[in-house]
N, C-alpha and C positions, 0 to 999 in steps of 0.2 A: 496667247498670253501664257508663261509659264511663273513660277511659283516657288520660291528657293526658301526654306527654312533657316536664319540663322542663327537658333537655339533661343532656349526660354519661348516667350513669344512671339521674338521678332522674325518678320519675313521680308524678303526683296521679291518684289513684284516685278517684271519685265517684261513690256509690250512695244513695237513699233520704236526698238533699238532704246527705249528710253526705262528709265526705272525710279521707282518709288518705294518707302520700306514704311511697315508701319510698326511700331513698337521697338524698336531697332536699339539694343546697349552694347556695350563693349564694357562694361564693370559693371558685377553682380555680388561687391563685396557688402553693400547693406542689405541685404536679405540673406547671403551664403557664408556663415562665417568661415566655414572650412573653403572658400570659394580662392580658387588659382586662376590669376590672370591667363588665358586664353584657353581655359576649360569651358566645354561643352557650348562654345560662341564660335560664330563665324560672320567674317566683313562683308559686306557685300562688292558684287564682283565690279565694279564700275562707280563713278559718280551716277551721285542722283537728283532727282529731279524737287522731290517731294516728298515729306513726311507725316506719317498720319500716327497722333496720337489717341491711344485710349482712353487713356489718367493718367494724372503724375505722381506715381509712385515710382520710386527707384528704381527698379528692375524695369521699368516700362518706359521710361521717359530717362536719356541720357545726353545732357544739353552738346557734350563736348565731343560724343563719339558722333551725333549727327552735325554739329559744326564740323569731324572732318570728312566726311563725305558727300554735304550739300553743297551743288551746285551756288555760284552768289544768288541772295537774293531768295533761293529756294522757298516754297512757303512751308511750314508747318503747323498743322493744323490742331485741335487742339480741341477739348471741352472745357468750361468755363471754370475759374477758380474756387477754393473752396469758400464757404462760409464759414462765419461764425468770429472767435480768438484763435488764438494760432494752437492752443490744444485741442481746438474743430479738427485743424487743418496738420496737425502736426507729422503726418504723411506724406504730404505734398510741398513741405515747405522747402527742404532739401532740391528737388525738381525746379520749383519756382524762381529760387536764387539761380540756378546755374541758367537755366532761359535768359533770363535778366544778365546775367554774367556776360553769356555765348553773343548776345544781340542777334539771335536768328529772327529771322522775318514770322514771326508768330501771329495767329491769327484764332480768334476764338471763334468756335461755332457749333448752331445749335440743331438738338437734333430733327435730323427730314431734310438738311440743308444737302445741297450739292454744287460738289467742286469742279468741272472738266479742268484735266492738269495734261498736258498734251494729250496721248491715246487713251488717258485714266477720266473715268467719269466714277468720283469717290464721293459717297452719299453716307454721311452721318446719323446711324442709328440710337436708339435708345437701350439703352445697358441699365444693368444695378451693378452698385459695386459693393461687398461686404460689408465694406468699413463705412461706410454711409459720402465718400468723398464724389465728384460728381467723374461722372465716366461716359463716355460715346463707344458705339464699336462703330464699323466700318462696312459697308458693302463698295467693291472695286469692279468696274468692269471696262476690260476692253479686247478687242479684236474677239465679237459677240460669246465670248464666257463671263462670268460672276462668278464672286466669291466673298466670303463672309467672313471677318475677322474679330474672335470673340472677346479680347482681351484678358482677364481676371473674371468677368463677368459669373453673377449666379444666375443660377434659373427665376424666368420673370413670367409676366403674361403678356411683352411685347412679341415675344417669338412668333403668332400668327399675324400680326400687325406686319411685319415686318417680310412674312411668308406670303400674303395677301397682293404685297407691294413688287417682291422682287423673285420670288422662287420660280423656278426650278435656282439650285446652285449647282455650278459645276465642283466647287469644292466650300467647305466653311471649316473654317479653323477653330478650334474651338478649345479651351482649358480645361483639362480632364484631370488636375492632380487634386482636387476639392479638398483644399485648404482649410482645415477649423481656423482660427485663426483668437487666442484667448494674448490679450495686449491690456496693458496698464490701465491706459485712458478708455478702454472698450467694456466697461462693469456693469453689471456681469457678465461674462462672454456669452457671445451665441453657442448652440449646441449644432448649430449649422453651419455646412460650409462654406465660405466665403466665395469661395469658386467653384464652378460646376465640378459635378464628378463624374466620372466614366457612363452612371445610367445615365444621371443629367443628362451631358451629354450626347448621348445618342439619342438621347428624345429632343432634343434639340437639333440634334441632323435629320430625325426626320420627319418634323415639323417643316425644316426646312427645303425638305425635297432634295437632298443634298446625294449628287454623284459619289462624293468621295468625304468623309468623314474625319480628319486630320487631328490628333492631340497635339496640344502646344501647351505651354506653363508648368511645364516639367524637365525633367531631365533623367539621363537615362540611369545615371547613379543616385545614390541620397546621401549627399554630403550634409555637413550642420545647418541647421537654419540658427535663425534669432530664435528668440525664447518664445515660446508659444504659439510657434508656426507647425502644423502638424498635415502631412501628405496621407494622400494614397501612394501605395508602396509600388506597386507596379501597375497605373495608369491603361498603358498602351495595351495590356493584356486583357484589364475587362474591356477596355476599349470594345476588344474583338467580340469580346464576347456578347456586349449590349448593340454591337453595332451592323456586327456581321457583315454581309459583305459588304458595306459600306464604309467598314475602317482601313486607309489607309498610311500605313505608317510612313514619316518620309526621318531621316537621319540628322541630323546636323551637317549644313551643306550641302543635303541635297534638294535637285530639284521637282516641282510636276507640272508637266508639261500637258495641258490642257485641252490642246489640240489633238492629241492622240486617242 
């Protein structure tokens, strides 16, 4: 199995000639307003098979760029919709419609569940997500590696649950830019991150027994967000430093090849 980054948090998985992405967009214009079409994204290299989503927030969930690389029929997988009135939900609503829009083969599911998708046996874990919206991450395994895909997620107390069940990893991806995130409808804002941060993070790799330590939900410049979205400035750096040999950085585009 190898492993291709194609920016933000989307990745293209490739096993036994077939491929699956999970998180996968091609526009990052509601989150990035300074954000230019084909900055810091890449397509993936082939049709694919299968789509695993985290949550449907924008950045993560893009109905139109996976209608055009799904295979017919492909499934994509999903966490269940939000609650509440549509100011619960007012994050996911945008995602929702275009699903409905796209008519992809959508499929909701819950977390522990698993999916065999030709060489991929994809097993939906339990996540938190800042904003209280409902979220899955992902463990993938085929041709005998695993890998763990964190989405947005903050630090929880699922991490040994989930360490218990599937570790060793050969690799976990995980979001290291730890997002405050102070929004309209979110009063008063949290003083905490929404998404893990660099230490997070690495205490999260290694909980998980993780070969290779990978940041994802970032980028490697800091262009404008929305209003009230605020980063770690350089990520990948404390990375190192909390994660030590275990951070491995990969680029936009490229790949890690698992087997080696």
């Amino acid at each position: 199995m190898r492993v291709r980054r194609l920016g933000w948090a989307g990745l293209e998985i490739e096993a036994g000639g077939e491929r699956l992405v999970i998180d996968y967009v091609r526009d990052l214009s509601p989150l990035f307003t300074g954000w230019k079409p084909g900055e810091w994204l890449a397509a993936p290299s082939g049709e694919v098979a299968a789509a695993l989503v985290t949550h449907l927030h924008r950045d993560h969930t893009d109905a139109l760029a996976l209608a055009d690389v799904l295979t017919p029929g492909a499934p994509v997988l999903r966490p269940a919709p939000g609650h509440g009135d549509d100011v619960d939900n007012m994050t996911t609503l945008l995602a929702e419609s275009e699903l409905t829009e796209h008519r992809l083969a959508v499929e909701v599911v819950d977390a522990w569940s698993t999916r065999d998708i030709g060489p991929f046996r994809a097993t939906a874990v339990p996540a938190v997500d800042g904003l209280g919206d409902p979220q899955l991450n992902w463990v993938v395994e085929a041709d005998g590696q695993r890998i763990f895909h964190g989405g947005d997620t903050m630090f929880h107390g699922y991490w040994w649950l989930i360490a218990r069940r599937f570790s060793p990893f050969d690799a976990v991806f995980l979001p290291a830019n730890g997002a405050v995130v102070d929004a309209p409808h979110l009063q008063p804002p949290s003083p905490e991150p929404a998404a893990l941060d660099p230490r997070q993070a690495a205490a999260a790799a290694e909980i998980l027994d993780a070969r290779y330590a990978v940041p994802i939900h970032y980028e490697p410049k800091q262009p404008d967000k929305i209003a009230g979205y605020v980063e770690v400035s350089a990520p990948e750096n404390e990375l190192r430093t909390h994660a030590g040999r275990r951070a491995h950085m990969l680029a936009v585009g490229e790949w890690l090849d698992l087997t080696t």
